[in-house]
C-alpha positions as CSV (number, residue, x, y, z in Angstrom):
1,X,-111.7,-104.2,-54.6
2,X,-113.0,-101.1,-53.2
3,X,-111.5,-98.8,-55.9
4,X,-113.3,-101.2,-58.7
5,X,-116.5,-100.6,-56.9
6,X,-115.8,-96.7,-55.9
7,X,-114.7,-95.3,-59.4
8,X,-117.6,-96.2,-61.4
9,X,-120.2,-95.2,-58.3
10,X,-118.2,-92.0,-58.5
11,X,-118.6,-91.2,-62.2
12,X,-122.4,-92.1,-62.0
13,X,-122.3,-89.8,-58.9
14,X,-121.0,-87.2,-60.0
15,X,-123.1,-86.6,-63.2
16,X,-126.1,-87.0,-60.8
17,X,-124.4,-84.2,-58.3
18,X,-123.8,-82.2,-61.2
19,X,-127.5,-82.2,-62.4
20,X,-128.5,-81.7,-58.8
21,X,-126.4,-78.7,-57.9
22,X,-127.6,-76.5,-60.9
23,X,-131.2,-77.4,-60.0
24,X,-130.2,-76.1,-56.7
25,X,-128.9,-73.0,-58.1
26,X,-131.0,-72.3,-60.0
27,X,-133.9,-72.3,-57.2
28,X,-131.7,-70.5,-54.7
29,X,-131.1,-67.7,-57.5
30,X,-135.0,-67.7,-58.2
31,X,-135.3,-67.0,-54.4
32,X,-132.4,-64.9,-53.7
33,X,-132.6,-62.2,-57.3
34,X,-136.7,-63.1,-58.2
35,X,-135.1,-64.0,-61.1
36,X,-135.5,-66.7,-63.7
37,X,-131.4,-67.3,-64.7
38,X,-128.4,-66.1,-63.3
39,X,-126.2,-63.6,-65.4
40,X,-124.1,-64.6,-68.0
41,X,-120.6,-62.6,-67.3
42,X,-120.6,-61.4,-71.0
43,X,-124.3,-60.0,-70.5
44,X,-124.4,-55.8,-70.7
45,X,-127.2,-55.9,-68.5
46,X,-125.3,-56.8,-65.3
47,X,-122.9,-55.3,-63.2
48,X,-119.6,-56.5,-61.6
49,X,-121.3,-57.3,-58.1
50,X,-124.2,-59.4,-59.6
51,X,-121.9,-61.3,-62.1
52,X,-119.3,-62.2,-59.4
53,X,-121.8,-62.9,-56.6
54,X,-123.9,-65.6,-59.1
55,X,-120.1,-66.7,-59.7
56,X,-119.7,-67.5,-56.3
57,X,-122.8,-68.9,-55.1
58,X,-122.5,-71.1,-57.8
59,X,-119.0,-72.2,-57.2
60,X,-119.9,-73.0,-53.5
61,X,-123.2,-74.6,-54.2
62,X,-121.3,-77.0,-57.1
63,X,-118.5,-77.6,-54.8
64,X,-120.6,-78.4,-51.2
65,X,-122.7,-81.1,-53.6
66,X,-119.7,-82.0,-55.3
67,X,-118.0,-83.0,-51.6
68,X,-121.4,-84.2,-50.1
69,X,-121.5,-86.8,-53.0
70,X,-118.1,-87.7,-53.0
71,X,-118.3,-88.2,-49.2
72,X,-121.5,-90.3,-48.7
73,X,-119.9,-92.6,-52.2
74,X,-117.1,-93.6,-50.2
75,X,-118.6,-94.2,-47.3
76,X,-121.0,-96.3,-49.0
77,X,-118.4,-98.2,-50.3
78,X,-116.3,-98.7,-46.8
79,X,-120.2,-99.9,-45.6
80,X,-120.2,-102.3,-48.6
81,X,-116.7,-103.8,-48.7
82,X,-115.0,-102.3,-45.1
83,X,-112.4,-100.9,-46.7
84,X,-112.2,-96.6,-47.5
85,X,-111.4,-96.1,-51.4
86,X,-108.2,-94.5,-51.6
């Protein structure tokens, strides 16, 4: 039962996470470079460090929303039916 409940909350979820995280991005990049958007790794106007670095800061803001969301889904669903999806 908890795996009927926990897959769909999890798809839902994770689209939501997904649309969260690059709005977090996106303001931590406005804060951290003063700039609007992140470099694209094909753009001339960027070096190696500033490509790799919005790389990374992405990857960990994606993945610590990603795990957050996953996290507080399943507990929800242990709250709801007592049971941790597997």
């Amino acid at each position: 039962m908890s795996k009927l409940l926990y897959k769909p909350l999890s798809i839902a979820s994770g689209i939501a996470g997904g649309v969260a995280a690059g709005f977090v991005f996106k303001q931590v990049w406005k804060r951290l470079a003063g700039e609007e958007d992140a470099p694209e790794p094909t753009s001339g106007e960027y070096g190696w460090a500033e490509v790799l670095a919005a790389a990374a800061l992405q990857g960990a803001i994606f993945a610590v929303v990603k795990a957050a969301i996953d996290r507080g889904g399943a507990a929800g669903v242990r709250r709801l039916t007592g049971n941790w999806p597997a």
